[in-house]
N, C-alpha and C positions, 0 to 999 in steps of 0.2 A: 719868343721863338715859336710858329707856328708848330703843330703835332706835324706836319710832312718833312718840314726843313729839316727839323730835330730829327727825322726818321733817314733822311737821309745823311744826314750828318754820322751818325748812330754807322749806319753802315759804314761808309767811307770809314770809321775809323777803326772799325772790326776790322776792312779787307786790309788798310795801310799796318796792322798791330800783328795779323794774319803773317803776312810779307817778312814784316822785320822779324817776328818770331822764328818761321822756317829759317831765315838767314841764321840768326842765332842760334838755332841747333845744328845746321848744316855748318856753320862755323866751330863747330864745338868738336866735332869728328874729323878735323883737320889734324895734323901734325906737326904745326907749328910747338918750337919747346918752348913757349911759355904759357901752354896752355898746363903743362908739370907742375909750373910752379907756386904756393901756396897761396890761396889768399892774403892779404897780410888784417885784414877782421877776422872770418871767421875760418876755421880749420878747413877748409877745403882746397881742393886742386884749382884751379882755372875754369880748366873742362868740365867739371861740377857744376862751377857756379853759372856757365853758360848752360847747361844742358837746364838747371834750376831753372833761371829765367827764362830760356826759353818754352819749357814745359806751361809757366806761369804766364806769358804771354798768352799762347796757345788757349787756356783754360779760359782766361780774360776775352780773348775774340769771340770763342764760340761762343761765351754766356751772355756777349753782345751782341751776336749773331741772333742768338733762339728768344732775347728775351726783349719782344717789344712793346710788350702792357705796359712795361714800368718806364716811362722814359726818365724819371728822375732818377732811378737806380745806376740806370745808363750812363748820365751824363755828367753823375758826382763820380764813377769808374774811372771815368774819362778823366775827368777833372783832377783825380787823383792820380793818375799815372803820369797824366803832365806837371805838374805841380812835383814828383814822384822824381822827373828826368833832369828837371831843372837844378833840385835839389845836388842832384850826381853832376852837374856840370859846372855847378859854384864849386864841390868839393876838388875838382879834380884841374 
């Protein structure tokens, strides 16, 4: 993969991780009642575990946003939050 393609790759996937993140915290401040109710892993409410992930989205874009020296730090991120979603879609 060229250093551009990669560069632009890198981005798209900051703004698309950007996107679902807000979603996911913007969903979390809803009132839906089962955002109440327990994780059934670890102790937490719903609304937790959203506001969490969503937080951690967040932290994820922007550090792919400002960091474009390293593109393989980048792209194993990536790598790993897909790999990460997949995971949660076999389980569920």
């Amino acid at each position: 993969m060229s250093r551009k393609t990669g560069d632009y790759f890198v981005f798209s996937a900051a703004v698309i991780l950007f996107v679902t993140a807000a979603a996911t915290v913007f969903s979390a401040t809803g009132s839906a009642g089962t955002l109440a109710y327990h994780d059934p892993l670890i102790p937490l409410a719903n609304r937790q575990v959203f506001l969490l992930a969503g937080g951690l989205e967040l932290l994820i874009s922007a550090f792919l946003s400002m960091n474009y020296e390293n593109q393989r730090i980048n792209l194993a991120l990536i790598a790993w939050l897909a790999e990460n979603e997949n995971y949660q879609i076999i389980l569920s």
